[in-house]
Every structure is written in structure tokens, then in C-alpha cells.
RODO-2510 file (C-alpha; in nm, 4 decimals, decimal comma):
residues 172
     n   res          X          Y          Z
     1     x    -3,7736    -0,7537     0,8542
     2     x    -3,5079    -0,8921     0,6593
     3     x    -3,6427    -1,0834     0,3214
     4     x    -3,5387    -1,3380     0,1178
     5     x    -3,5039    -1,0973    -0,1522
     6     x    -3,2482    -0,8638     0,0891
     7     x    -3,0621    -1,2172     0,1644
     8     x    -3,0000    -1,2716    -0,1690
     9     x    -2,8906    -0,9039    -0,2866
    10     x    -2,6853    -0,9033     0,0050
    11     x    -2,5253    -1,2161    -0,1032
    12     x    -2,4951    -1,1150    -0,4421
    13     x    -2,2862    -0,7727    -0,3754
    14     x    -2,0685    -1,0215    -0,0869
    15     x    -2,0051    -1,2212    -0,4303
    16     x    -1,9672    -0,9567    -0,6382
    17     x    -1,6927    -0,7930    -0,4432
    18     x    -1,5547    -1,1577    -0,3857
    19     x    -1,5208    -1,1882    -0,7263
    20     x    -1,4039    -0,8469    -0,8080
    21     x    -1,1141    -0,9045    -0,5241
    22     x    -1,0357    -1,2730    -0,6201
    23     x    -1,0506    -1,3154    -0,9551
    24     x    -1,0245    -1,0091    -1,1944
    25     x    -0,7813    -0,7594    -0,9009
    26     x    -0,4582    -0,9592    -0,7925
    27     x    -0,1462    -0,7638    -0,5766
    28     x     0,1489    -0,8473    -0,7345
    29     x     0,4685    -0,7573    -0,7336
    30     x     0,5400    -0,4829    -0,9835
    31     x     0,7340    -0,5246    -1,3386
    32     x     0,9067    -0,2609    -1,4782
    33     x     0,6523    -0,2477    -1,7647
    34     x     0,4146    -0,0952    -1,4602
    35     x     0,6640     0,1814    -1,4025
    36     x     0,4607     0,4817    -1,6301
    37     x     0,1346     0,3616    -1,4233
    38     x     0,3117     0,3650    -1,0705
    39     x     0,4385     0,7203    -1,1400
    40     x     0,1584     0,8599    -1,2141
    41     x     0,0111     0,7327    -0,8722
    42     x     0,2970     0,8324    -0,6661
    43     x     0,2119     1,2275    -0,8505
    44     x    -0,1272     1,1447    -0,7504
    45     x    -0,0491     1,0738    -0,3778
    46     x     0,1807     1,3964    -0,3561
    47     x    -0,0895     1,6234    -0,4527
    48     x    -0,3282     1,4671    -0,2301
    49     x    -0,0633     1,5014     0,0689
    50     x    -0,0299     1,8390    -0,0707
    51     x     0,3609     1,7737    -0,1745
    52     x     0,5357     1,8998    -0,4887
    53     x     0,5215     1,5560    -0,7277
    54     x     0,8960     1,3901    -0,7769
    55     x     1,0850     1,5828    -1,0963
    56     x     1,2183     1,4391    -1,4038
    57     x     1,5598     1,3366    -1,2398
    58     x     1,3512     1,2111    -0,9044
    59     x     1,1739     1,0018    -1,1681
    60     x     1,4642     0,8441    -1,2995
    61     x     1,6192     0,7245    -0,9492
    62     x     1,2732     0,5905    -0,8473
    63     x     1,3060     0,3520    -1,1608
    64     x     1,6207     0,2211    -1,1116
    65     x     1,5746     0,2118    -0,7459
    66     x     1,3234     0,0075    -0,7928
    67     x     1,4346    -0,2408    -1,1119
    68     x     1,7988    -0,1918    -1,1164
    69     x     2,0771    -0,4613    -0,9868
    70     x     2,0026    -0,4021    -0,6241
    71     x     1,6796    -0,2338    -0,5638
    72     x     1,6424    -0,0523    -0,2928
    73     x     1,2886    -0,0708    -0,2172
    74     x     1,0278    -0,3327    -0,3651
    75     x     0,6472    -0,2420    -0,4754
    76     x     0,3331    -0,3990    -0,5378
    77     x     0,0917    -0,3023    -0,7298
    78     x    -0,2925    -0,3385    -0,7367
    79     x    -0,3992    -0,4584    -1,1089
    80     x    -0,7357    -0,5287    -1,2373
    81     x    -0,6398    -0,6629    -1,6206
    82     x    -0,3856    -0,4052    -1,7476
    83     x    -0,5107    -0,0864    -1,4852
    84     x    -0,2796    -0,0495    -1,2065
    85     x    -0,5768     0,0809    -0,9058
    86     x    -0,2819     0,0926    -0,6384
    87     x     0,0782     0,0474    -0,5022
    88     x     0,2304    -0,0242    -0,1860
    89     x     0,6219     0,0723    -0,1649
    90     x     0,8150    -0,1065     0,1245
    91     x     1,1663    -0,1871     0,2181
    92     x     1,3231    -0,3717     0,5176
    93     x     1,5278    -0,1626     0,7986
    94     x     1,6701    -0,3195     1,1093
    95     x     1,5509    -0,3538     1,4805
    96     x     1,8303    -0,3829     1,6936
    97     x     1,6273    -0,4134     2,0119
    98     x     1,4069    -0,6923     1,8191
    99     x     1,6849    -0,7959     1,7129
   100     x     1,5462    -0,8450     1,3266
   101     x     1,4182    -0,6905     1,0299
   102     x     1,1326    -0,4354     1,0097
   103     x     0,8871    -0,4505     0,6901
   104     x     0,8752    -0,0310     0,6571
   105     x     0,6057     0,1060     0,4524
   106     x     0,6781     0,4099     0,2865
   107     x     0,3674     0,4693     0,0443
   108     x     0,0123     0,2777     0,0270
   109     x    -0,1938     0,4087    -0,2467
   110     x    -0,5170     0,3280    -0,3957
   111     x    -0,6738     0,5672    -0,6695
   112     x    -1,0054     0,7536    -0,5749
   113     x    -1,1957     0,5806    -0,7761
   114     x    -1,1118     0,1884    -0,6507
   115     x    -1,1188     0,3044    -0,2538
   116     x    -1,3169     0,1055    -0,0266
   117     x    -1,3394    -0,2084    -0,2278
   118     x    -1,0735    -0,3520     0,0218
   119     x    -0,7515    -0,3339    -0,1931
   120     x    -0,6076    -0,1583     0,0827
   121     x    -0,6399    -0,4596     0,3276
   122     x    -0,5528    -0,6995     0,0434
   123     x    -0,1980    -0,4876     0,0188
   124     x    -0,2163    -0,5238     0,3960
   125     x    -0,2643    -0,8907     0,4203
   126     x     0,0037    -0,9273     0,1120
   127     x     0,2388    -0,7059     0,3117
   128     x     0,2126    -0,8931     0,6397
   129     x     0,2868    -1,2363     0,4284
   130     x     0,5966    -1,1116     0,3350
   131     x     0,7250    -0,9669     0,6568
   132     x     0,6316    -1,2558     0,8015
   133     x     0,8618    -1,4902     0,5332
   134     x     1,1177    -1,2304     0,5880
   135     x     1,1338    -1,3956     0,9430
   136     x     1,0330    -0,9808     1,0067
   137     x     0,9654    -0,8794     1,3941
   138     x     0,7362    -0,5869     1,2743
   139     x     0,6137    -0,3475     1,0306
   140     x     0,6315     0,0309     1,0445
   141     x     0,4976     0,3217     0,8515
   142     x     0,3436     0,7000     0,9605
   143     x     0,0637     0,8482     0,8232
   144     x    -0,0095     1,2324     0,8152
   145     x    -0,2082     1,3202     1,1171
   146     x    -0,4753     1,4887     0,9746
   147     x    -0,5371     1,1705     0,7216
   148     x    -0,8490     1,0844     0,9624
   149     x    -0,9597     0,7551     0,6737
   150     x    -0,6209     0,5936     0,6835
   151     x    -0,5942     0,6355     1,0320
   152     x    -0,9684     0,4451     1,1168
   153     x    -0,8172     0,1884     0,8163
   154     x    -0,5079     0,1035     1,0425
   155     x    -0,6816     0,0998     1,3639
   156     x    -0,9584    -0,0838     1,2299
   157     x    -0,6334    -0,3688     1,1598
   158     x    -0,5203    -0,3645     1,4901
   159     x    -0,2212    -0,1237     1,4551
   160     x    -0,1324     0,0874     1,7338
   161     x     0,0122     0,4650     1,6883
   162     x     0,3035     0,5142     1,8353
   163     x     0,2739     0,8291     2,0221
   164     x     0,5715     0,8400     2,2007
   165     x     0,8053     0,8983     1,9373
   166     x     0,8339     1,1979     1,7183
   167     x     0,9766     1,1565     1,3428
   168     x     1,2031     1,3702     1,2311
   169     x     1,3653     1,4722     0,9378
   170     x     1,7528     1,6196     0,7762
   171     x     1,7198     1,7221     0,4203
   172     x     2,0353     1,6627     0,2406
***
């Protein structure tokens, strides 16, 4: 039997969240200022995918990669005040049989601790807008296979796997 009482908490955590997504988390894009922050999320998603963590020289191209005269990939961030909670990393490649650009996303991180608050669908949503003013035909990314939560978040968004292709890889 559903109360008044349950209505109203119910409302209140819908509100709560609403307010913790709307008004005190934004996705922006990052500043260079954010760099420290961002790095120490990228470690954290190399250790989780059970990858060695970019070195000190690694370090160095991802900054000016990122903030330098042409950057060659963009990133948001997730901030709530000054804590970074999250990044997405994404550049554009080239379809030729869509005959247009491809957002491609290369990392979407959120730290342990702000998971399942929906700052992964907010980077989503964020991501889509700018493919989408891009004038973008698609967007890409893979995700490790045995990443079972990541893989129920993308499905969950309507994303399709594509299971015909296989990646591969030439370390130079």
C-alpha cells in the first residue's frame, strides 16, 4: 500500500538527486586548471581496467594534447564545486561510408564513490549534444567485455554492440 508518507520520501530523494544533478554537478568542458584532477582519474581508470597508469612523459603529452594550440582530443569533466567526480575524453574520426564525422569516445569515467547518481548519462546526453552540433553521423567507443555495469549502462541507452567487427591493435 503505497502512503502518503512513501509519496513524499519518494519525491523528496527524485528532488534531491534533481538538485544534486542540476544545480550543484554541471559537465563542462575541462580547463587546464582541472588537469592534476583529470590525471589522477585517468590512473584511477587504468588500475581498475587493470592497465599500467600513463608515466611522467605520457603525462606530459596528455596535457598538451589536450590544452595546447591544436588539441587533439577534447574532455569534459564532471564537477560538483571544485571536485572533479568524472571525465569523458572524445575526439572526432571520419566515416567515409556515412560520409561524416564520428564523435569517438575513448574514456568515460566516474569515481566510485559518485556512480549511479546518473553523471554517466548526463556525460552521455552532453556527448550526444555535441555530436549532434558537429553535424556527427554517429558515436563510437568499446568497452572491455568483461565490464558487465557499463555494458547494461549502454544498452540500457539504446546502443547496440557491434559484434561483427573485431578491434585491433599495432603498438608503435
Amino acid at each position: 500500500m503505497t502512503t502518503n508518507l512513501n509519496i513524499w520520501a519518494s519525491k523528496k530523494s527524485f528532488i534531491s538527486i534533481f538538485n544534486f544533478l542540476n544545480t550543484v554537478l554541471k559537465i563542462r568542458k575541462a580547463t587546464r586548471s582541472d588537469f592534476e584532477d583529470i590525471f589522477k582519474l585517468i590512473c584511477e581508470l587504468a588500475e581498475y581496467e587493470k592497465l599500467p597508469p600513463p608515466d611522467k612523459n605520457a603525462r606530459k603529452r596528455l596535457f598538451r594534447d589536450a590544452f595546447g594550440k591544436k588539441p587533439a582530443y577534447r574532455i569534459l569533466v564532471a564537477a560538483e564545486g571544485k571536485i572533479i567526480t568524472g571525465y569523458a575524453l572524445y575526439y572526432f574520426t571520419y566515416s567515409s561510408f556515412l560520409a561524416s564525422k564520428t564523435l569517438y569516445l575513448e574514456d568515460i569515467y566516474v569515481t566510485p564513490e559518485f556512480r549511479f547518481k546518473g553523471i554517466g548519462k548526463l556525460f552521455l546526453n552532453k556527448l550526444i549534444d555535441i555530436a549532434k552540433k558537429q553535424q556527427c553521423g554517429r558515436m563510437e567507443w568499446c568497452v572491455l567485455n568483461w565490464n558487465k555495469p557499463a555494458i547494461r549502462f549502454y544498452e540500457k541507452l539504446g546502443a547496440k554492440p557491434l559484434n561483427e567487427w573485431t578491434y585491433y591493435r599495432l603498438t608503435l
